[in-house]
C-alpha positions in Angstrom: 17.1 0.2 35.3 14.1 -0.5 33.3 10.7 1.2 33.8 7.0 0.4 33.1 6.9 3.0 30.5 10.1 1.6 28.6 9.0 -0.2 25.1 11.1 -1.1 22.2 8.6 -0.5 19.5 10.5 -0.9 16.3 8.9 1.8 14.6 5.2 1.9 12.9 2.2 -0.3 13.0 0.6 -2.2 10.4 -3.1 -4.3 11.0 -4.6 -6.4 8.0 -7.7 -8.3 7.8 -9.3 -10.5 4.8 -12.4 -12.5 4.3 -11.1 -14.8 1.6 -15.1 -15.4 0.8 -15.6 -12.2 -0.2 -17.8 -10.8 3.2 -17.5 -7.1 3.7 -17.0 -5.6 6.9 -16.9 -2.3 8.0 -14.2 0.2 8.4 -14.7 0.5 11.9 -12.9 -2.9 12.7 -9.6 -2.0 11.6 -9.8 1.3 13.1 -10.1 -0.3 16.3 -7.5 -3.0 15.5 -4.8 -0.2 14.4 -6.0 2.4 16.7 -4.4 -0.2 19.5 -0.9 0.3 18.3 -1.1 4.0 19.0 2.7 4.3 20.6 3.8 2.7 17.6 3.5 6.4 15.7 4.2 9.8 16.7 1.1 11.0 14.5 3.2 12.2 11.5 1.0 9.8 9.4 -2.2 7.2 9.6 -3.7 5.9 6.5 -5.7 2.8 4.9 -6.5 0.7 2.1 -9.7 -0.9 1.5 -10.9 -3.8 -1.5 -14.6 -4.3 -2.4 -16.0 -0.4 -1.2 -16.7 0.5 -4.2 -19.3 -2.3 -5.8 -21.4 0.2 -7.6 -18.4 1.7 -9.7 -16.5 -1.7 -10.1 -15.7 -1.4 -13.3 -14.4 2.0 -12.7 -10.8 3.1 -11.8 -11.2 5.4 -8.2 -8.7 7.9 -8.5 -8.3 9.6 -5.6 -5.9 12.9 -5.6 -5.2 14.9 -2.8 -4.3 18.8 -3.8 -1.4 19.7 -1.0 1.7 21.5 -0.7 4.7 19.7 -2.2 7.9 19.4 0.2 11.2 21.3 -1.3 8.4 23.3 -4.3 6.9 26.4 -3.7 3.3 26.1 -2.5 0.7 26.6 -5.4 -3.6 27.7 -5.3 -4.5 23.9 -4.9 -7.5 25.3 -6.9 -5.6 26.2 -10.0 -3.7 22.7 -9.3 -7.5 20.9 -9.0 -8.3 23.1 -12.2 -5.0 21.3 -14.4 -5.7 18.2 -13.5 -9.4 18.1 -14.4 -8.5 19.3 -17.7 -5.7 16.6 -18.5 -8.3 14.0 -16.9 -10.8 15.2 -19.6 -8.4 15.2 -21.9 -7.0 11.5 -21.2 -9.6 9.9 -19.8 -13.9 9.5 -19.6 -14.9 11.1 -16.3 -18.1 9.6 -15.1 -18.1 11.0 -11.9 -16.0 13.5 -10.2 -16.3 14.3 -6.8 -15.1 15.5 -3.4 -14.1 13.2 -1.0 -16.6 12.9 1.8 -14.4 14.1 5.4 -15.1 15.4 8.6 -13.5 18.3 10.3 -12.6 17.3 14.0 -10.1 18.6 16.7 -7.7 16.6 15.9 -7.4 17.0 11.6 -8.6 20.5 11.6 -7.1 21.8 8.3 -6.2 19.1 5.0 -5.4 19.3 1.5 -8.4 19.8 -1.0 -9.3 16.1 -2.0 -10.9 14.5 -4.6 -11.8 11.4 -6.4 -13.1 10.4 -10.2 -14.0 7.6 -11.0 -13.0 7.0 -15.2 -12.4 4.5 -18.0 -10.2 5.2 -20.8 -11.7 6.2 -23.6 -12.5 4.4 -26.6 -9.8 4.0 -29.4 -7.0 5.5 -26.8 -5.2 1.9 -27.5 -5.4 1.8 -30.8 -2.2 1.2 -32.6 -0.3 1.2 -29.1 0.6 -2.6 -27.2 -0.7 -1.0 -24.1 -3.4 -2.6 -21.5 -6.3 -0.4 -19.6 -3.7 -0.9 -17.0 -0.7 0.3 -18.5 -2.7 3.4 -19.8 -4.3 4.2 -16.3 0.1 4.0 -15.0 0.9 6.5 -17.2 -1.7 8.9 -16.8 -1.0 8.1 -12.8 2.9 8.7 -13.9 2.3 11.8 -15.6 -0.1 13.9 -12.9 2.4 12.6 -9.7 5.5 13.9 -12.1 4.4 17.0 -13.7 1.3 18.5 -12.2 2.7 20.6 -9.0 0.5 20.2 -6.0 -1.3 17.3 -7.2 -0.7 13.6 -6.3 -2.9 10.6 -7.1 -3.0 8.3 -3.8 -5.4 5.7 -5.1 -5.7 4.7 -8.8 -7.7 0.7 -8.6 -10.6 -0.6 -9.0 -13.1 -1.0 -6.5 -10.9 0.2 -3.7 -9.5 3.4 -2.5 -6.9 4.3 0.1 -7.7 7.1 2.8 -4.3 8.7 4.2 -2.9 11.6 5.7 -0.6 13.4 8.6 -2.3 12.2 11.9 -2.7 8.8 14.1 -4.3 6.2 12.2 -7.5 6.3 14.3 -7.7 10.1 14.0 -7.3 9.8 10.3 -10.0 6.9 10.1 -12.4 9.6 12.0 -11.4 11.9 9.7 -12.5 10.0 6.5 -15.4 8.4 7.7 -13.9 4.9 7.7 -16.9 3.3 9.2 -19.0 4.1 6.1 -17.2 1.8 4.0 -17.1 -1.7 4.0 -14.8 -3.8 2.3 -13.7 -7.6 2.2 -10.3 -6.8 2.5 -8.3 -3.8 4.4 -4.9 -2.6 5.3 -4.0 0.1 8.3 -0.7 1.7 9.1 0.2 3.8 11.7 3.7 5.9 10.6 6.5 6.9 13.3 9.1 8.6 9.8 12.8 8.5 10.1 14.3 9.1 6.9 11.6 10.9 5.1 9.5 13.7 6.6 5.6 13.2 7.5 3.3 14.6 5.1 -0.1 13.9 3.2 1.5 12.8 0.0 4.1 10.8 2.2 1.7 8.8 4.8 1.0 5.0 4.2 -0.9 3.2 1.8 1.1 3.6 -1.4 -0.7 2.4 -4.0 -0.9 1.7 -7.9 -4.1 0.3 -9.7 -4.9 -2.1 -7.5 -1.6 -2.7 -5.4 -1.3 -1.0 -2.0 1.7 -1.1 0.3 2.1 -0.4 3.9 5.6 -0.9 5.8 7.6 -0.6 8.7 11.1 -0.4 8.6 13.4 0.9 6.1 14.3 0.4 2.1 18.2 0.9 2.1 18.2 -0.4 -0.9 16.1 2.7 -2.5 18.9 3.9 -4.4 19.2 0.9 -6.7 15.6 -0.3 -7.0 14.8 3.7 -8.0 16.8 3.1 -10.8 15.8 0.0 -12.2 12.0 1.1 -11.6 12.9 4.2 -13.7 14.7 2.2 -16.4 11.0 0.3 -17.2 9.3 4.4 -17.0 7.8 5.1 -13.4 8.3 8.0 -11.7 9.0 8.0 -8.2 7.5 11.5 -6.7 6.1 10.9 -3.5 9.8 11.2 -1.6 9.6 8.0 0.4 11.6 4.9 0.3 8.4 2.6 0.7 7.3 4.1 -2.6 9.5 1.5 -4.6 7.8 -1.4 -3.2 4.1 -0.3 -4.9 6.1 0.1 -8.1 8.0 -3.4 -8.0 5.5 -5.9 -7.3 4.0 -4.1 -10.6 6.9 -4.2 -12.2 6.9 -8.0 -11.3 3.7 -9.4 -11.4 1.6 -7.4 -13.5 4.2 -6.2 -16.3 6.5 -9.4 -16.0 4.0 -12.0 -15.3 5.8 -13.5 -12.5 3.7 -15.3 -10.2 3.4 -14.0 -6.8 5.3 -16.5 -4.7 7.9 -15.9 -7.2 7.8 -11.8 -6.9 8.0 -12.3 -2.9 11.6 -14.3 -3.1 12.6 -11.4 -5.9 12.3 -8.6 -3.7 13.0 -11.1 -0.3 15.6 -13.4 -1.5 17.2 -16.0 0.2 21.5 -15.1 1.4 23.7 -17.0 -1.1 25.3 -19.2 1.3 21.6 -20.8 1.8 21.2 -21.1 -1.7 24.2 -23.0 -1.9 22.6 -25.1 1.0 19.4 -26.3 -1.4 19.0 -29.2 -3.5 18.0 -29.1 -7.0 16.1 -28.4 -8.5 14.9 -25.3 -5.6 18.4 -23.6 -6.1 18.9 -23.6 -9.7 15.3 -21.2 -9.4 16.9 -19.7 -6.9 20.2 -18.9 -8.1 18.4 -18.0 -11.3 16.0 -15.6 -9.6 18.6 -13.6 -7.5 20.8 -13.3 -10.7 18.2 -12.0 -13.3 16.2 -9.6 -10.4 19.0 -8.6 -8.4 18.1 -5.2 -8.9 14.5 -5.7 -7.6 16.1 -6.9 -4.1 14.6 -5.1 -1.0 17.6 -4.5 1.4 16.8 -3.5 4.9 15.0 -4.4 7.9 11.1 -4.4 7.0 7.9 -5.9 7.3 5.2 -5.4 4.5 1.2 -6.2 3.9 0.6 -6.0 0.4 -2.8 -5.6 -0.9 -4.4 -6.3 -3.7 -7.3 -6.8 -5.9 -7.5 -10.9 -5.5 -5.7 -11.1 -2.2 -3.5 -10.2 0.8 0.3 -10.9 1.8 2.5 -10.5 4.6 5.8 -11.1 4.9 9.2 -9.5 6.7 12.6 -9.3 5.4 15.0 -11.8 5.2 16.4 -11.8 8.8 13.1 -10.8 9.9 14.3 -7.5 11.8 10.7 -6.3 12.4 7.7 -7.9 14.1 5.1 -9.5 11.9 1.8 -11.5 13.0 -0.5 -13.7 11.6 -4.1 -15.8 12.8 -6.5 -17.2 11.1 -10.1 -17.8 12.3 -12.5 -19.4 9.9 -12.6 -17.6 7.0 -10.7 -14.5 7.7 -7.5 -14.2 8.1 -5.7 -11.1 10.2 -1.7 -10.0 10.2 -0.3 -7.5 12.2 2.7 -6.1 13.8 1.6 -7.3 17.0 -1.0 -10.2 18.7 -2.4 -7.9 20.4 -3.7 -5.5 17.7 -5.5 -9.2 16.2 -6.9 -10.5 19.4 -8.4 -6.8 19.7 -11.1 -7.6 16.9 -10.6 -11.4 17.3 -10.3 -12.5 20.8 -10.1 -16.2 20.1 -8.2 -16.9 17.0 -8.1 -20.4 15.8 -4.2 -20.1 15.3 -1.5 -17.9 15.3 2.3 -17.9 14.4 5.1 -15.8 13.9 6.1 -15.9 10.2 9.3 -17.3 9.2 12.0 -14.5 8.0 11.6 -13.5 4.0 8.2 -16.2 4.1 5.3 -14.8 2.7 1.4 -15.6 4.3 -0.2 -15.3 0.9 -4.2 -15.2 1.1 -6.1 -15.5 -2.3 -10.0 -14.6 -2.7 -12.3 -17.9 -2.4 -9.3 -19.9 -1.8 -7.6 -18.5 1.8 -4.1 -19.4 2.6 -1.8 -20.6 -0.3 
């Protein structure tokens, strides 16, 4: 017999909102969105990821790095751990300003790991000789702190946006950081119930590179294989969690590749063979040809994904769309989420809404909206 109290909640919670015109608003708007979705978590992990709060150090990279213990390593001063980073950041990097991250103590987060942020450039004459972008260099400094600097792990690495995480409800974590202080045109919330992987700071959702962010619900299965192509092209997964490898691809694919988004999204969400073989030409020649050359980059498993970045915001499910995704649109903003509810709890009157198709992305671009 069924009960009131029953739910089948599918595991985690994600809430997105954009203004594709470029208006900020504040923190406190997702908050509430997410904060609606509590049951979808068990508090094991709350985090978000937030574009445009950072307009006075825009041309800055905001690294933020937590100091915490490691899972499976033996627990280190987080001190001595803050003390090697800052010296390879010196080293690597022009620090213009270093500082702690601004958090408040409450009942519910009453004990954290030491964090941090910098905001840097790369120096001068460090890509000299070398094919290498600001981007790349920023990767592999990113690359090299996550893999061989015990204790330290660098959660946020963009520009002019930052990602706020940790072990609690999202709304407990958004209290924590202060969320309402920042505003910021575009932001992504996630509220974590783990499975495979076990809830800790370094493990809670956004994952993020430069300016890509990541939060998910569901399950990679197909970690295994996309670990080792990522590793094959030099990054370093270190933050034990399957979602980790979807961060790591779409950089893979869009930034170091050049593929265009739309293409990147049928990569990593690609269509079943037999409806391939359904298409006309010339849609499954691309096809066919896409499947073939990324096969590796596939995303097997039931999942559904908001990916942010620094010109925009997708959503999109797997390819048999095993977990609940959301979208509405109301003049110029645009909100996703795993459920209605969680939209029409900051927008009560959405212009429209709909229920994505499975392994279709809802791309939003900056100054243009839907796309």
């Amino acid at each position: 017999m069924d009960h009131w109290w029953q739910k089948d909640i599918s595991g985690c919670g994600l809430s997105g909102i954009i203004n594709w015109d470029g208006k900020r608003i504040s923190g406190d708007v997702i908050r509430k969105s997410v904060a609606l979705m509590h049951d979808r978590g068990n508090g094991q992990g709350g985090g978000f990821a937030a574009y445009g709060i950072y307009p006075e150090h825009k041309d800055h990279y905001a690294l933020h790095i937590m100091f915490t213990e490691e899972p499976g390593k033996p627990t280190r001063d987080f001190d001595e751990a803050m003390k090697e980073t800052e010296a390879y950041l010196d080293k690597a990097l022009a620090v213009d300003l270093a500082e702690d991250i601004p958090v408040k103590v409450t009942e519910k987060i009453p004990s954290h790991p030491l964090l941090r942020r910098y905001f840097v450039k790369v120096k001068q004459g460090s890509l000299k000789g070398t094919h290498m972008t600001e981007d790349d260099y920023i990767v592999g400094a990113v690359m090299h702190i996550n893999d061989k600097i015990d204790n330290a792990f660098v959660f946020s690495s963009g520009r002019n946006m930052g990602a706020f995480k940790g072990v609690g409800f999202p709304e407990d974590i958004a209290d924590f950081f202060m969320i309402e202080n920042y505003e910021g045109h575009t932001w992504t919330a996630h509220n974590r119930f783990p499975t495979n992987t076990q809830g800790w700071w370094g493990g809670a959702h956004p994952f993020t590179l430069l300016d890509w962010s990541i939060v998910h619900n569901g399950e990679i299965s197909s970690y295994g294989i996309n670990k080792r192509y990522l590793e094959m092209f030099g990054y370093k997964l270190a933050l034990l969690t399957d979602t980790e490898v979807v961060t790591y691809m779409f950089d893979l694919l869009v930034r170091r590749q050049g593929l265009p988004i739309s293409v990147a999204c049928m990569a990593v969400a690609a269509p079943f063979w037999k409806d391939i073989d359904r298409m006309e030409e010339p849609e499954r020649e691309a096809c066919e040809a896409i499947r073939m050359v990324y096969g590796p980059a596939l995303l097997n498993g039931p999942f559904a994904i908001l990916f942010g970045h620094g010109k925009g915001l997708i959503g999109m499910n797997d390819r048999i769309k095993l977990r609940p995704f959301v979208a509405a649109t109301k003049g110029k903003t645009v909100y996703m989420a795993s459920e209605e509810s969680a939209i029409r709890e900051i927008c009560p009157d959405p212009k429209e809404v709909w229920a994505p198709r499975a392994g279709q992305p809802v791309a939003v671009e900056m100054g243009k909206g839907i796309i």
